[in-house]
ZANURO-803973 format. One line per field, with one value per atom (N, C-alpha, C): atom name; residue in one letter; y, x, z. Coordinates in nm, 4 decimals. Atoms other than C-alpha are relative to their C-alpha. Layout:
BEGIN
name = (CA|...)
resn = (A|...)
c2 = (Y|...)
c1 = (X|...)
c3 = (Z|...)
***
This chain:
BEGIN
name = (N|CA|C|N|CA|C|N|CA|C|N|CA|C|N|CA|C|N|CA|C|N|CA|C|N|CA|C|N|CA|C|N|CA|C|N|CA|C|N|CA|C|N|CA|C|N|CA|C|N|CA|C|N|CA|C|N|CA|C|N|CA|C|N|CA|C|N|CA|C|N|CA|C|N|CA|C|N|CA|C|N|CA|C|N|CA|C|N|CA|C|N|CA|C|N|CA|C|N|CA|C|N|CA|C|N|CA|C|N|CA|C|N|CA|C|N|CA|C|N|CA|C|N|CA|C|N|CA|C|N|CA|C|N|CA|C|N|CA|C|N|CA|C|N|CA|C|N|CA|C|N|CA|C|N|CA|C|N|CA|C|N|CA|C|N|CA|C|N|CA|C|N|CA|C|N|CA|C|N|CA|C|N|CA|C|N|CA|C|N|CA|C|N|CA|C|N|CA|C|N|CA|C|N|CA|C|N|CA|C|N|CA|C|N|CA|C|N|CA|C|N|CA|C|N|CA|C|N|CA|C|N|CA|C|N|CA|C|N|CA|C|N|CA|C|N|CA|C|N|CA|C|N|CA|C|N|CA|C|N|CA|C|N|CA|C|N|CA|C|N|CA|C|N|CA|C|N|CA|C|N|CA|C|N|CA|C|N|CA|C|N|CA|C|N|CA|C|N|CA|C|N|CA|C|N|CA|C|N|CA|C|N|CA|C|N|CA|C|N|CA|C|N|CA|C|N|CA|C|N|CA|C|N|CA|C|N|CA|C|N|CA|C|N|CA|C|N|CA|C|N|CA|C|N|CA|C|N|CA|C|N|CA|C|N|CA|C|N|CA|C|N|CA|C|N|CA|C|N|CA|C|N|CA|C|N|CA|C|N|CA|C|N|CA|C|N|CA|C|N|CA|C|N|CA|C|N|CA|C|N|CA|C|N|CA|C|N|CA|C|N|CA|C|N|CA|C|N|CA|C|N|CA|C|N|CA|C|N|CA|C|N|CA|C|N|CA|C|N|CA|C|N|CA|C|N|CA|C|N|CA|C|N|CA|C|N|CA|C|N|CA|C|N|CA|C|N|CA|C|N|CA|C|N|CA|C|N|CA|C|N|CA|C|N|CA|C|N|CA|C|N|CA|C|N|CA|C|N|CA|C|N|CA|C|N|CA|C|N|CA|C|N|CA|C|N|CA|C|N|CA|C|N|CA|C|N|CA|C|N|CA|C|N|CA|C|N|CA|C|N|CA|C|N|CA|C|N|CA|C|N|CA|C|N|CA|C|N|CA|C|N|CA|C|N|CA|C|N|CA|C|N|CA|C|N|CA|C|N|CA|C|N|CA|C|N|CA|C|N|CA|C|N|CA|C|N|CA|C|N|CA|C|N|CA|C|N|CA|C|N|CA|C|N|CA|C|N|CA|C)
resn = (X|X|X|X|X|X|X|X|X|X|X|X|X|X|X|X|X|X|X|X|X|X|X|X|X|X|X|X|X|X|X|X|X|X|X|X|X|X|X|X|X|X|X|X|X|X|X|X|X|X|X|X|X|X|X|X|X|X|X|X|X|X|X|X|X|X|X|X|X|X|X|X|X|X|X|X|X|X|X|X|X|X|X|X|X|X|X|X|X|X|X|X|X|X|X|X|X|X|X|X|X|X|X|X|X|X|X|X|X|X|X|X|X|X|X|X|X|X|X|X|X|X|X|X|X|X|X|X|X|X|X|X|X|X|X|X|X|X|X|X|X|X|X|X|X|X|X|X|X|X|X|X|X|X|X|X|X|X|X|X|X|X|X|X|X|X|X|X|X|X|X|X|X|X|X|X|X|X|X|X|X|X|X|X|X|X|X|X|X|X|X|X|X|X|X|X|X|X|X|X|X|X|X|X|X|X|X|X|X|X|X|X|X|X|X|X|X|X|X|X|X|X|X|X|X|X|X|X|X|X|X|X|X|X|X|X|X|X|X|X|X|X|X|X|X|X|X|X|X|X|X|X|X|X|X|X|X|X|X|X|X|X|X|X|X|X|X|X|X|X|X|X|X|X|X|X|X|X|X|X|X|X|X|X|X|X|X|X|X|X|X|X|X|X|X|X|X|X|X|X|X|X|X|X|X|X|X|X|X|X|X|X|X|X|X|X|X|X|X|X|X|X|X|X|X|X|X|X|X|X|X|X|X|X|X|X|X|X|X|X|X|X|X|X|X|X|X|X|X|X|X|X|X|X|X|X|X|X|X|X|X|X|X|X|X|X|X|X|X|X|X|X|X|X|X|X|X|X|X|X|X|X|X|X|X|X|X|X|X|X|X|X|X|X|X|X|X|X|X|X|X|X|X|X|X|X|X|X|X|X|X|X|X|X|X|X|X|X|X|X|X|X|X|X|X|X|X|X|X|X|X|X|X|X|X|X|X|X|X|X|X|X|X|X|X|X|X|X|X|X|X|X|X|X|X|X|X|X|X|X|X|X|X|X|X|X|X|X|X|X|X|X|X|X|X|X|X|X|X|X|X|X|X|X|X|X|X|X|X|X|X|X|X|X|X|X|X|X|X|X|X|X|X|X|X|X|X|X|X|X|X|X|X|X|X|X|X|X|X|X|X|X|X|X|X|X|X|X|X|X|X|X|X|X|X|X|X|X|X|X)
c2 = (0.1085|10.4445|0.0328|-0.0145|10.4712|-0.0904|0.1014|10.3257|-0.1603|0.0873|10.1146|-0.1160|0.0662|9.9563|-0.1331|0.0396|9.8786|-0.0734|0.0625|9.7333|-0.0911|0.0960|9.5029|-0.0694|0.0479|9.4249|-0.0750|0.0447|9.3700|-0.1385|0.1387|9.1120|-0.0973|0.0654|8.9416|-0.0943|0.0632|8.8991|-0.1099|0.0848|8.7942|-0.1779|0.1210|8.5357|-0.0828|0.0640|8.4281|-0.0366|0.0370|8.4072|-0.1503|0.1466|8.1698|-0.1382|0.1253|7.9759|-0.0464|0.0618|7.9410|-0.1026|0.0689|7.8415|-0.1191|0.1424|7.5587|-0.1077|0.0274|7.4562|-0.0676|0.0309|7.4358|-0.1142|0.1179|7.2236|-0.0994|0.1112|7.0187|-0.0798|0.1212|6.8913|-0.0236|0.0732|6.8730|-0.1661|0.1248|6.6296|-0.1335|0.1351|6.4498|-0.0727|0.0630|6.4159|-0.0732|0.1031|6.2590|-0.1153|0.0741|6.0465|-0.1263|0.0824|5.9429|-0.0425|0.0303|5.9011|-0.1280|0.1234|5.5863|-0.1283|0.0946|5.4337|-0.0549|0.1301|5.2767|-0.1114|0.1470|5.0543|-0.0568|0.0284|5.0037|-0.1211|0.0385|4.8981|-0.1282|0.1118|4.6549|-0.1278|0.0851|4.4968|-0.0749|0.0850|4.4266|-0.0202|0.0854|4.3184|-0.1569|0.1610|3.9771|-0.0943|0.0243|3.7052|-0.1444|0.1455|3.3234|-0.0982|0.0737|3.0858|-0.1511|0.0915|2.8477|-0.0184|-0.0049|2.7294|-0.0667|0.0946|2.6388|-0.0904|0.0875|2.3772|-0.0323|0.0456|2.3192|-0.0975|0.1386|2.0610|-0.0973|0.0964|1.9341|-0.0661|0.0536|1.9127|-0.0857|0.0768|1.7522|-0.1296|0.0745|1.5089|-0.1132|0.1062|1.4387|-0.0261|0.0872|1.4186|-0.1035|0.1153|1.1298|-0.1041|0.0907|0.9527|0.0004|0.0397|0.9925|-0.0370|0.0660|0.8924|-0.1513|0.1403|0.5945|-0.0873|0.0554|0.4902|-0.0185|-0.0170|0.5306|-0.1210|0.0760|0.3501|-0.1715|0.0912|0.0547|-0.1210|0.1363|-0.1555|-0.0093|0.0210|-0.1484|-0.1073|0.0713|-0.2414|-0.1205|0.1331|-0.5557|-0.1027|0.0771|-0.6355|-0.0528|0.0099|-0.6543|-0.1232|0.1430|-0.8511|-0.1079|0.1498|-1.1231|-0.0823|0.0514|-1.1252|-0.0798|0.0294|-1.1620|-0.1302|0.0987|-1.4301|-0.1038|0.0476|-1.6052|-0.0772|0.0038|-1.5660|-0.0653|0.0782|-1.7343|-0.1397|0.1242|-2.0056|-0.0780|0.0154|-2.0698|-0.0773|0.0397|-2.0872|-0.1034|0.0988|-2.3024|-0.1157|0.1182|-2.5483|-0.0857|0.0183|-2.5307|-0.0563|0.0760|-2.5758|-0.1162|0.1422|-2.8571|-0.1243|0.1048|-3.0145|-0.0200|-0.0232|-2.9703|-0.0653|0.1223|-3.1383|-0.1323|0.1089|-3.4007|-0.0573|0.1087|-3.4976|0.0037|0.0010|-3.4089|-0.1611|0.0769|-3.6908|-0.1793|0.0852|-3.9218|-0.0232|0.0121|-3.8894|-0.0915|0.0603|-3.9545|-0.1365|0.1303|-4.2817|-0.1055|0.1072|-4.3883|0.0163|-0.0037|-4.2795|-0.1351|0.0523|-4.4785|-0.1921|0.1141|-4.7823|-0.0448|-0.0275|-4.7138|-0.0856|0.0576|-4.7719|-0.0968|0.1563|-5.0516|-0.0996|0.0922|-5.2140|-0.0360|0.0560|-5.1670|-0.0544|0.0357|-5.2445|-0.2053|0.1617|-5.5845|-0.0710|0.0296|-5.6576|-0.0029|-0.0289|-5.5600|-0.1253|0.0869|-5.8020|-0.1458|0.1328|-6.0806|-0.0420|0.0434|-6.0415|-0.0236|0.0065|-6.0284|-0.1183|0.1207|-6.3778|-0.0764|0.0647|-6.5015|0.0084|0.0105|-6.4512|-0.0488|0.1438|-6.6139|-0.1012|0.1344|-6.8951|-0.0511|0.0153|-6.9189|0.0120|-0.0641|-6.7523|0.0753|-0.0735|-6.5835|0.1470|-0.1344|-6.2480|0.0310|-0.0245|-6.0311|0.0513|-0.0271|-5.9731|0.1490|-0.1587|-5.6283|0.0064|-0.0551|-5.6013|-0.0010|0.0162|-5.6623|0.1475|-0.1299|-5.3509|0.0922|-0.1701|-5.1107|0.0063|-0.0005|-5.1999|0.0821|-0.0567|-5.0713|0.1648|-0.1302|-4.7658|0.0538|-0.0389|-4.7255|0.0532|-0.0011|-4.7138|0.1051|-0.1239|-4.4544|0.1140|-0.0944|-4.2328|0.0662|-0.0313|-4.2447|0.0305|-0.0836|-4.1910|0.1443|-0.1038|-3.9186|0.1216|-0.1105|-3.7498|-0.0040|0.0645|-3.8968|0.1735|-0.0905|-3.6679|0.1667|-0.1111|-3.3588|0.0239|-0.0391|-3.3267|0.0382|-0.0203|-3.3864|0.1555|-0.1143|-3.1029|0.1126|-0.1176|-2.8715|0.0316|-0.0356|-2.9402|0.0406|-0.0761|-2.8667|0.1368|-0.0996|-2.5645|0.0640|-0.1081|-2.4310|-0.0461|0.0024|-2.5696|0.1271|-0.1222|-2.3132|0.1512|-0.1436|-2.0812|0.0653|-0.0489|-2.0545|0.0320|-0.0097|-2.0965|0.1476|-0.1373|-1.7489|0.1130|-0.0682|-1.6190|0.0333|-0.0444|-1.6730|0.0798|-0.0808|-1.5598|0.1394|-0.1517|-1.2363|0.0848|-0.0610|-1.1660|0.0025|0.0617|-1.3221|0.1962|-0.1468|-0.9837|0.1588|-0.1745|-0.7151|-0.0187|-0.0675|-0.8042|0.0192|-0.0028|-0.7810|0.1387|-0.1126|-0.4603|0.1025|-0.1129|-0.3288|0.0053|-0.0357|-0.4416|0.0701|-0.0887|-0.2615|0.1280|-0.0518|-0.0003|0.1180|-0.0168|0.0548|0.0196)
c1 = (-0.0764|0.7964|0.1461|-0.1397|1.1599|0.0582|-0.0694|1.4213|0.0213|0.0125|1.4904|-0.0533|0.0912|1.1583|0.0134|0.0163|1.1749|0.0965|-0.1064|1.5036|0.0005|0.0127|1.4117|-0.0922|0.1069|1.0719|0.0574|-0.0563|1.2716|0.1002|-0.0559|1.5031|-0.1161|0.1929|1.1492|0.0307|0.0457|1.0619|0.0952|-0.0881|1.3751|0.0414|-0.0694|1.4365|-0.1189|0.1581|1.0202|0.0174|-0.0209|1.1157|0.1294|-0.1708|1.4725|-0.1507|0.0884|1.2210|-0.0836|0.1358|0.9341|0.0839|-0.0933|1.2052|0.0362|-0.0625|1.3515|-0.0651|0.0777|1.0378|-0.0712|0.0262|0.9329|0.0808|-0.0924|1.2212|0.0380|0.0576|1.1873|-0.0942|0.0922|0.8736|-0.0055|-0.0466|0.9810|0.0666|-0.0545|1.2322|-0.0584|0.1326|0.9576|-0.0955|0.0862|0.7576|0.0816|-0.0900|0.9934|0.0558|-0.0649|1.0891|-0.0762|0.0855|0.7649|-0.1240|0.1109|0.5738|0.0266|-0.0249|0.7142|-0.0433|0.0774|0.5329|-0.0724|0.1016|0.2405|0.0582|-0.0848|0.4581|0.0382|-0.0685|0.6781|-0.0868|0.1081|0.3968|-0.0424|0.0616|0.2379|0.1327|-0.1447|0.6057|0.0116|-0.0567|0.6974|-0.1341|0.1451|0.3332|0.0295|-0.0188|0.3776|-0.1213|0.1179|0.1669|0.0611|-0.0611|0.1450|-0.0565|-0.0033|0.2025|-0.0066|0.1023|0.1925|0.0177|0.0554|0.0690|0.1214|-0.0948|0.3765|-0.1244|0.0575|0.2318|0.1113|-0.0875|0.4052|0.0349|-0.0131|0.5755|-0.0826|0.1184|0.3134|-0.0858|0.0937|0.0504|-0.0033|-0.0852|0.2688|-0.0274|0.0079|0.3069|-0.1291|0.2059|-0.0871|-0.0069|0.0813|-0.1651|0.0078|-0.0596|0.0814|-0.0413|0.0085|-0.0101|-0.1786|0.1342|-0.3952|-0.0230|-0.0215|-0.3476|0.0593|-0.0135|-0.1690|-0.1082|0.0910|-0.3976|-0.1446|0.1333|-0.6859|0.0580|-0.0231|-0.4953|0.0842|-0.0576|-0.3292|-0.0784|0.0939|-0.6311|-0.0500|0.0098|-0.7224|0.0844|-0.1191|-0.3709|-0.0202|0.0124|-0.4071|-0.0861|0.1252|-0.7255|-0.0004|-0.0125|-0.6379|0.1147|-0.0782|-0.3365|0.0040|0.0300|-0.4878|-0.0888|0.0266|-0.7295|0.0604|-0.1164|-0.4710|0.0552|-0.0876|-0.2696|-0.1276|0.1160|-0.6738|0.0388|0.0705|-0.7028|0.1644|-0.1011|-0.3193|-0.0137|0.0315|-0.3849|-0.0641|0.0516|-0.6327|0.0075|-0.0024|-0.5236|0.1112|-0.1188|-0.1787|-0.1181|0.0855|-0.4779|-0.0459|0.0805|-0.6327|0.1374|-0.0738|-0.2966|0.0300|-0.0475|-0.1950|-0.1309|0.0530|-0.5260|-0.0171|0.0089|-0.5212|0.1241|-0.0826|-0.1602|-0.0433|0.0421|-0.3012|-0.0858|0.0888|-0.5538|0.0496|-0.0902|-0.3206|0.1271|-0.0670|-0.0859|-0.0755|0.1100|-0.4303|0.0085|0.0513|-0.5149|0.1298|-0.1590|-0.1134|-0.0158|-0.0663|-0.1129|-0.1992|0.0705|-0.4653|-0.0214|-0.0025|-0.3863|0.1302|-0.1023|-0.0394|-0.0909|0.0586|-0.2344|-0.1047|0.0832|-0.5010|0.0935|-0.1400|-0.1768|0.0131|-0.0244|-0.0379|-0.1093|0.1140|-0.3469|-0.0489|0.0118|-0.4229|0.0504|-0.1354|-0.0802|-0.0121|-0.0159|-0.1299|-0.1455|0.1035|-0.4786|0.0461|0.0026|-0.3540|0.1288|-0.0632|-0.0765|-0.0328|0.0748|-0.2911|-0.1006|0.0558|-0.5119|0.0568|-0.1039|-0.2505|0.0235|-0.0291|-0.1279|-0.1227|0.1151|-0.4674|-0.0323|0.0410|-0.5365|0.1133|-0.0416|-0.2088|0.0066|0.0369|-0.2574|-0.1486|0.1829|-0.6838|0.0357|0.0296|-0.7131|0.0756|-0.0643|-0.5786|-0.0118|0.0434|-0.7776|-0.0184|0.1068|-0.9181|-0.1363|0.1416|-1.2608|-0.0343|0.0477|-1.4360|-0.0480|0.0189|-1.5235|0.1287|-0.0928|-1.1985|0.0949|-0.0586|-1.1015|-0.0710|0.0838|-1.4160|0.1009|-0.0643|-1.2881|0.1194|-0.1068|-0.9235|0.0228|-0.0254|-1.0094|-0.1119|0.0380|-1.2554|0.1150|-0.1063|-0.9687|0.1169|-0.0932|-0.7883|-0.0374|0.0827|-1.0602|0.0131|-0.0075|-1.0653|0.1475|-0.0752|-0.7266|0.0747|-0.0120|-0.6755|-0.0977|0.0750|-0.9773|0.0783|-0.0678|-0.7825|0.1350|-0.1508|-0.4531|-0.0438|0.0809|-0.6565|-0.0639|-0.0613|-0.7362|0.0675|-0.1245|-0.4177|0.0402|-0.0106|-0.3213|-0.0460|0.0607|-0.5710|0.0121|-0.0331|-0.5002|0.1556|-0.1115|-0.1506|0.0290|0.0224|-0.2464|-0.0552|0.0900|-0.4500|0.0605|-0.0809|-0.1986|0.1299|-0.1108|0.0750|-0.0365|0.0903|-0.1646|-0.0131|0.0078|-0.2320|0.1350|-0.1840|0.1715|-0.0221|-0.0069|0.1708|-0.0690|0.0874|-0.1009|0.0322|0.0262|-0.0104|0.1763|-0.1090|0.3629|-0.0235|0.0150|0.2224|-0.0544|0.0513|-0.0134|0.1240|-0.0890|0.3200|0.0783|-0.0924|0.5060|-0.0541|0.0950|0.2123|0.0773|0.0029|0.2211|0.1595|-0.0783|0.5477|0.0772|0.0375|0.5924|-0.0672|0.0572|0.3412|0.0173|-0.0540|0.4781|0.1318|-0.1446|0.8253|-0.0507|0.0361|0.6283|-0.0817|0.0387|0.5175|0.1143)
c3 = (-0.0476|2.2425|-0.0184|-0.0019|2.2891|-0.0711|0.1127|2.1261|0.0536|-0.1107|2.4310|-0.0531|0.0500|2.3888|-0.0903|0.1722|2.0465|0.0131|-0.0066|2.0799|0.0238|-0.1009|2.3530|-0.0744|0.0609|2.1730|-0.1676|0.1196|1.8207|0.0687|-0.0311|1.9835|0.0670|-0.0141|2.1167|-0.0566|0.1297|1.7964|-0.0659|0.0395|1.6590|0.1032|-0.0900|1.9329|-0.0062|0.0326|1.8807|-0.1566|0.1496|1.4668|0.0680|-0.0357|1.6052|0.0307|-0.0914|1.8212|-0.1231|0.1045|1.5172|-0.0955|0.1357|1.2741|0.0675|-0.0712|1.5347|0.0236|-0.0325|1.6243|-0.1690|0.1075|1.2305|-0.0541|-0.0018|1.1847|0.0327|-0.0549|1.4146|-0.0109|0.0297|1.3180|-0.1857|0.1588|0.9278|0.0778|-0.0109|1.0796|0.0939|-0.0416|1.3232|-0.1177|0.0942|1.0397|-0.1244|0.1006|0.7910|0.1039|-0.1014|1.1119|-0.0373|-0.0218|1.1738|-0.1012|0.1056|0.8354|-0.0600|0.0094|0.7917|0.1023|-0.1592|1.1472|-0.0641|0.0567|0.9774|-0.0530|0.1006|0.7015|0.1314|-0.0791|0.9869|0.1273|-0.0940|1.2175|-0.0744|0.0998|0.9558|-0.0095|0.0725|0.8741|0.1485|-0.1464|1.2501|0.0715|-0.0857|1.3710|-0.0108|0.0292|1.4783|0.0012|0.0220|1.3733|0.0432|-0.0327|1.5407|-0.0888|0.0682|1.3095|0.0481|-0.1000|1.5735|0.1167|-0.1343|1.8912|0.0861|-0.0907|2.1553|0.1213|-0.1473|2.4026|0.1221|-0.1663|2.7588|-0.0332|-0.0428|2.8328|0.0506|-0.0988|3.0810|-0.0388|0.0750|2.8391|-0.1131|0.1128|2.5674|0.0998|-0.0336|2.8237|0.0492|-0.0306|2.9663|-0.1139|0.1577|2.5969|-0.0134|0.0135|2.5453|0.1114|-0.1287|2.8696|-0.0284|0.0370|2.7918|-0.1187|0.1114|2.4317|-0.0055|-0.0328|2.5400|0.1135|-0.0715|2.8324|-0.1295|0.0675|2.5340|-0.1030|0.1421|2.2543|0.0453|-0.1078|2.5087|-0.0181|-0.0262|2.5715|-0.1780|0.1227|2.2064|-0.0904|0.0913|2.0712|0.0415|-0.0170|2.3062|-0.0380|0.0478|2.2489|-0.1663|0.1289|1.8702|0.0344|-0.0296|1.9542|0.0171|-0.0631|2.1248|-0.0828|0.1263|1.8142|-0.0739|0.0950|1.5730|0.0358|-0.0384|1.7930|0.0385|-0.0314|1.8590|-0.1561|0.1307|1.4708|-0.0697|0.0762|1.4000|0.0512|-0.0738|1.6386|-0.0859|0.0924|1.4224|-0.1367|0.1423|1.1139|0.0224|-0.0326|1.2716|0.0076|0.0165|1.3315|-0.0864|0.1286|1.0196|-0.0875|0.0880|0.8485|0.0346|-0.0412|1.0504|-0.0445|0.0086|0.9839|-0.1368|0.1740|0.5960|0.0055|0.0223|0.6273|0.0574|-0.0347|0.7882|-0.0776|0.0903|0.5497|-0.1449|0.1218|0.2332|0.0256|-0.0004|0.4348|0.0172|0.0203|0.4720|-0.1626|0.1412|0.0668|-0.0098|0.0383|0.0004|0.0413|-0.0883|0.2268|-0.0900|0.1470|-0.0034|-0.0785|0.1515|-0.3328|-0.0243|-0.0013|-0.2371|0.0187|0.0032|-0.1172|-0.1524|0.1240|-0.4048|-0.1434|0.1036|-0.6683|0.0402|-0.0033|-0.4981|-0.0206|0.0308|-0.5086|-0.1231|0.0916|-0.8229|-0.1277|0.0848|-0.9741|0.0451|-0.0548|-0.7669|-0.0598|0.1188|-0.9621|-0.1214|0.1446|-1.2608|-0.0194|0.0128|-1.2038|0.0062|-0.0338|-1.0892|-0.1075|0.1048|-1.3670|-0.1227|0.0889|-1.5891|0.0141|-0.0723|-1.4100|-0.0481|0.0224|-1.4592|-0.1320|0.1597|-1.8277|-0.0433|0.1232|-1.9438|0.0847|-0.0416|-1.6810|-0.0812|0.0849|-1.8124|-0.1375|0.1258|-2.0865|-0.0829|0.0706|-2.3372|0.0050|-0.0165|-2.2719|0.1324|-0.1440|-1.9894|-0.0751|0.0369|-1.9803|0.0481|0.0623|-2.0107|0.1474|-0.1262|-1.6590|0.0999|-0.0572|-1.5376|-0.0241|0.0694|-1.8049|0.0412|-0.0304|-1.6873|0.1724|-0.1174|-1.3042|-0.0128|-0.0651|-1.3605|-0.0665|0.0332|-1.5794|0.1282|-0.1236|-1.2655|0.1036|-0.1007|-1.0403|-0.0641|0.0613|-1.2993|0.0643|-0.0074|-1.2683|0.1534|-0.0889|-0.9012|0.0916|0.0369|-0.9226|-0.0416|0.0521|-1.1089|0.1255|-0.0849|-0.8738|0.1276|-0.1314|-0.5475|-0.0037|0.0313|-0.7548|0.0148|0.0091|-0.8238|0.1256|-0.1482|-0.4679|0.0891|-0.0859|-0.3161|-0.0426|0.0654|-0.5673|0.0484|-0.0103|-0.4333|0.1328|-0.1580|-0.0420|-0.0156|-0.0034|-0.1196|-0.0646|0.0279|-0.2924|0.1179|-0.1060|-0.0011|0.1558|-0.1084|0.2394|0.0075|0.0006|0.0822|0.0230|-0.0937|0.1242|0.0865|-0.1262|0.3854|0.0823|-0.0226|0.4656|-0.0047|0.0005|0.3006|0.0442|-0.1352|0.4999|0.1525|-0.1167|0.8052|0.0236|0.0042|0.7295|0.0050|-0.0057|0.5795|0.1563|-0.0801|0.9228|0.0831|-0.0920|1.1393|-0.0403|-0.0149|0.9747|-0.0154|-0.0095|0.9808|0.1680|-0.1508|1.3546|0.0800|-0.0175|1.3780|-0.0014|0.0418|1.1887|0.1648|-0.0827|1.4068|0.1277|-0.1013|1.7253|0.0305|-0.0309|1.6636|-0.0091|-0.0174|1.5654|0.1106|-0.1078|1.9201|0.0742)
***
């Protein structure tokens, strides 16, 4: 082989060693590039946390949620305003017989203030005494009294009552119509 040759064939080599070495180097620095892709991959994978909905469907929801929950609310409503009616009845008729008792516990008294005066009248015109049926009679008339009082007592107890009853339902539904 000539020198020629050799010459030509030695720069080859040398220019095939340049190339191996560039080529070696290059993938040192691909691989320190790219040995970090997995983490990388894992870190920026996105994940949905949550669900966007359209507009459109935001909207049917609301419009079939109301068409569903609509006739309900009224139907409750008209309950409620059935079921105050009601009780406006009931209170009015519980004052009415709390202003009945009043008008004969009131007669009841006068009456038996006007006995008790007449018999009074009559024992020092007669007699000097009253007699023992004249005394069971007006502790009779205590008695029924006192039960007449204890009554009234208890319709005006269950008249305020109800006051605060129908106030409290007056501001649920009230409440719950601003609520709407």
């Amino acid at each position: 082989m000539d020198r020629s040759s050799h010459n030509a064939l030695q720069g080859c080599v040398a220019s095939l060693r340049s190339s191996m070495h560039l080529l070696d180097s290059s993938i040192n620095i691909l691989d320190t590039g790219v040995s970090d892709y997995p983490r990388l991959a894992k870190v920026l994978q996105t994940t949905r946390h949550f669900e966007l909905v359209s507009e459109h469907d935001l909207v049917t929801a609301q419009t079939s949620l109301l068409s569903e929950l609509q006739p309900e609310v009224e139907g409750l409503l008209s309950r409620v305003e059935t079921h105050l009616n009601k009780l406006e009845r009931r209170e009015q008729s519980l004052i009415a017989k709390a202003e009945l008792q009043e008008g004969r516990l009131s007669r009841t008294s006068a009456g038996g203030a006007r006995s008790r005066n007449s018999s009074a009248t009559r024992g020092s015109i007669g007699r000097g005494t009253s007699t023992a049926g004249e005394a069971s009679l007006t502790a009779l008339e205590e008695v029924k009294l006192q039960q007449l009082k204890q009554k009234k007592e208890r319709l005006s107890y269950a008249v305020s009552r109800l006051e605060l009853q129908a106030g409290q339902r007056e501001r649920q539904l009230r409440k719950s119509m601003a609520a709407q």
